[in-house]
N, C-alpha and C positions, 0 to 999 in steps of 0.2 A: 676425458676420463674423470678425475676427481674434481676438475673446476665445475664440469657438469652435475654431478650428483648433489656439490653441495649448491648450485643455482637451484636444483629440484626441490631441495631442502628447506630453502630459503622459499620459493614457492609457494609450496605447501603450507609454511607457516604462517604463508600473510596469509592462507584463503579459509585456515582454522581462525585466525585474530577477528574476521569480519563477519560481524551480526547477521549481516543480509548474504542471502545467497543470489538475489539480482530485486534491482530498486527502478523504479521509475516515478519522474515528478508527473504531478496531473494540476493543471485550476480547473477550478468546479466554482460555477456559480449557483448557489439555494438560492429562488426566489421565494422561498415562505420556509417558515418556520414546522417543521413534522413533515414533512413531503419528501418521498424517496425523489431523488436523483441516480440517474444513470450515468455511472462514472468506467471507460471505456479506457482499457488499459492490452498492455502485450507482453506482461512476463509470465503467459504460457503456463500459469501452474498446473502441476498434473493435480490437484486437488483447488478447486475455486475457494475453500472454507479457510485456506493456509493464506492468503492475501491480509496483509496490517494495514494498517495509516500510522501516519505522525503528521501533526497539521505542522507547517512549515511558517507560512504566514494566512492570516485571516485578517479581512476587517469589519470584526464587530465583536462582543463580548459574550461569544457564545459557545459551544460542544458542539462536534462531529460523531454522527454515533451511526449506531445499525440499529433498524427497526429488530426487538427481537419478541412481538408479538408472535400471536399463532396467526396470523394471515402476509408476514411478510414473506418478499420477493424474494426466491431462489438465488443466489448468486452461481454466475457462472464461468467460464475458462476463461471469455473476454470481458468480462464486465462485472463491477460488484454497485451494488444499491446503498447510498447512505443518504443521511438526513443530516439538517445541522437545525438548532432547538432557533434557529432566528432566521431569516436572509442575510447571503454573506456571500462575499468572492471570498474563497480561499485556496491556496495553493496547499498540496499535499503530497507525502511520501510516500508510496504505494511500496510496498516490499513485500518477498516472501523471506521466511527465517533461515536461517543457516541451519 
């Protein structure tokens, strides 16, 4: 009865406190500098454009970004395209928003 309702309650308020609505880590190696990468992920967005980063670790002294010319690569449900301004292994957050 009421032990359960306020369990639900309690719930409910971690799952408004939390940024992400579902996260997953990725390493991605850039071998050059300006060169899309294909970075292969499975949190299913029903929109591919709602997909973040947060670089977690990297090593080298560089940005992770999205080409946002007029010729770059579509992203899609499985997959999004980035670049990073150098060669680098870097570990990344992939998340959609809450």
């Amino acid at each position: 009865g009421n032990q359960r309702v306020e369990m639900q309650r309690e719930h409910d308020a971690r799952l408004r406190s939390s940024p992400v609505a579902r996260f997953e880590y990725v390493d991605v190696t850039f071998t050059s500098g300006g060169v899309d990468v294909d970075v292969p992920h499975a949190l299913n967005p029903t929109n591919a454009e709602t997909v973040r980063w947060i670089i977690v670790t990297i090593d080298a002294n560089t940005a992770v970004y999205r080409d946002t010319s007029g010729t770059a690569k579509a992203w899609q449900v499985g997959h999004i395209w980035l670049r990073a301004g150098a060669a680098c292994d870097a570990r990344l957050l992939l998340f959609i928003e809450a």
